[in-house]
C-alpha positions as CSV (number, residue, x, y, z in Angstrom):
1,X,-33.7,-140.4,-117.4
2,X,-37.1,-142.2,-116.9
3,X,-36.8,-145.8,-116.7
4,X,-39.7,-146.0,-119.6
5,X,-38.1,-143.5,-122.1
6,X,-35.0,-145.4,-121.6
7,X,-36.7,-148.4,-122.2
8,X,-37.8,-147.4,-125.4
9,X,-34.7,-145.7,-126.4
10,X,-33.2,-148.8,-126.4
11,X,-36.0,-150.8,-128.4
12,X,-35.4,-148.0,-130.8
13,X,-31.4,-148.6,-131.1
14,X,-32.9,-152.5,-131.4
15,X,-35.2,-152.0,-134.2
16,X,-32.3,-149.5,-136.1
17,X,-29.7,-152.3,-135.6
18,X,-32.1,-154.7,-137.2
19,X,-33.1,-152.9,-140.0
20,X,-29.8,-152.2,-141.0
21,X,-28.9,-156.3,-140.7
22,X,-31.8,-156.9,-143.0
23,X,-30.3,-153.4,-145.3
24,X,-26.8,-155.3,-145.5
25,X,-28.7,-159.0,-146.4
26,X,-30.4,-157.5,-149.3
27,X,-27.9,-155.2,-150.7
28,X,-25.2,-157.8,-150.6
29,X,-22.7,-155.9,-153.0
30,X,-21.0,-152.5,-151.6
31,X,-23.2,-152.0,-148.4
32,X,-22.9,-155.5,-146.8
33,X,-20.2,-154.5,-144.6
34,X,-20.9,-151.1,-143.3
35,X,-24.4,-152.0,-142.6
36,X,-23.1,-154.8,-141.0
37,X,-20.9,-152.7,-139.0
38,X,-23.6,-150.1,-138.2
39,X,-26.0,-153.1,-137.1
40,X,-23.4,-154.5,-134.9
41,X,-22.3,-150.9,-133.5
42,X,-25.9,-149.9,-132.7
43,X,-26.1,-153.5,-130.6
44,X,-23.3,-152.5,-128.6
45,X,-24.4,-148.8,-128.0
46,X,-28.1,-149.8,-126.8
47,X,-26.5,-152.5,-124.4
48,X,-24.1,-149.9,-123.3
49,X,-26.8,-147.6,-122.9
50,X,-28.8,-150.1,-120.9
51,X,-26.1,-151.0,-118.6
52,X,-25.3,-147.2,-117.7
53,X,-28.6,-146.0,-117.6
54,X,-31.6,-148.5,-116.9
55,X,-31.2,-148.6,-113.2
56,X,-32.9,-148.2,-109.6
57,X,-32.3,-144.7,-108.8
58,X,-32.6,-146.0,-105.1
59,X,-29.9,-148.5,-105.0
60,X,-28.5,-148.2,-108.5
61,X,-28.4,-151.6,-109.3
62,X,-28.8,-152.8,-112.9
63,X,-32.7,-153.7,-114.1
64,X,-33.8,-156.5,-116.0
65,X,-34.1,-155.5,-119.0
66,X,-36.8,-158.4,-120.2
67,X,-40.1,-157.5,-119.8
68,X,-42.4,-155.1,-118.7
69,X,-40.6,-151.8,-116.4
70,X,-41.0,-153.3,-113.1
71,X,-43.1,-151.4,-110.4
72,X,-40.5,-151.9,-107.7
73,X,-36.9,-153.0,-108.0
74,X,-36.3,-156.6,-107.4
75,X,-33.1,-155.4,-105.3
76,X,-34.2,-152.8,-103.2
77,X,-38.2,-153.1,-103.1
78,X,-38.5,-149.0,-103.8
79,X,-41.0,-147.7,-105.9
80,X,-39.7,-146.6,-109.7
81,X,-42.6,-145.1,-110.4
């Protein structure tokens, strides 16, 4: 997978986990803790995700994931462009 589209897979599974945080603060009553739940499963899955898939296909060491997608690996030096 493209180190950008993975990126921004996991901003996506970010922004889903917050909204539903903010979904289980304002419906206190019978959502609170499945959205709670779902906010704290879709956490879990993008780190996951990140940690399985956000690497150097050179040397297959993990990325930072802070940031702008770096133009070269800080382990390796190869190009991930």
């Amino acid at each position: 997978m493209k180190l950008k589209l993975c990126k921004i897979v996991r901003s996506c599974f970010d922004v889903l986990a917050t909204v539903a945080a903010v979904a289980a603060m304002i419906l206190r009553e019978s959502w609170y803790l499945p959205l709670l739940i779902a906010a704290i499963a879709l956490l879990l899955v993008g780190i996951v995700f990140s940690a399985v898939l956000y690497r150097c296909p050179t040397c297959g060491r993990a990325l930072p994931v802070r940031g702008k997608t770096p133009k070269t690996c800080p382990f390796c030096g190869s190009s991930l462009e």
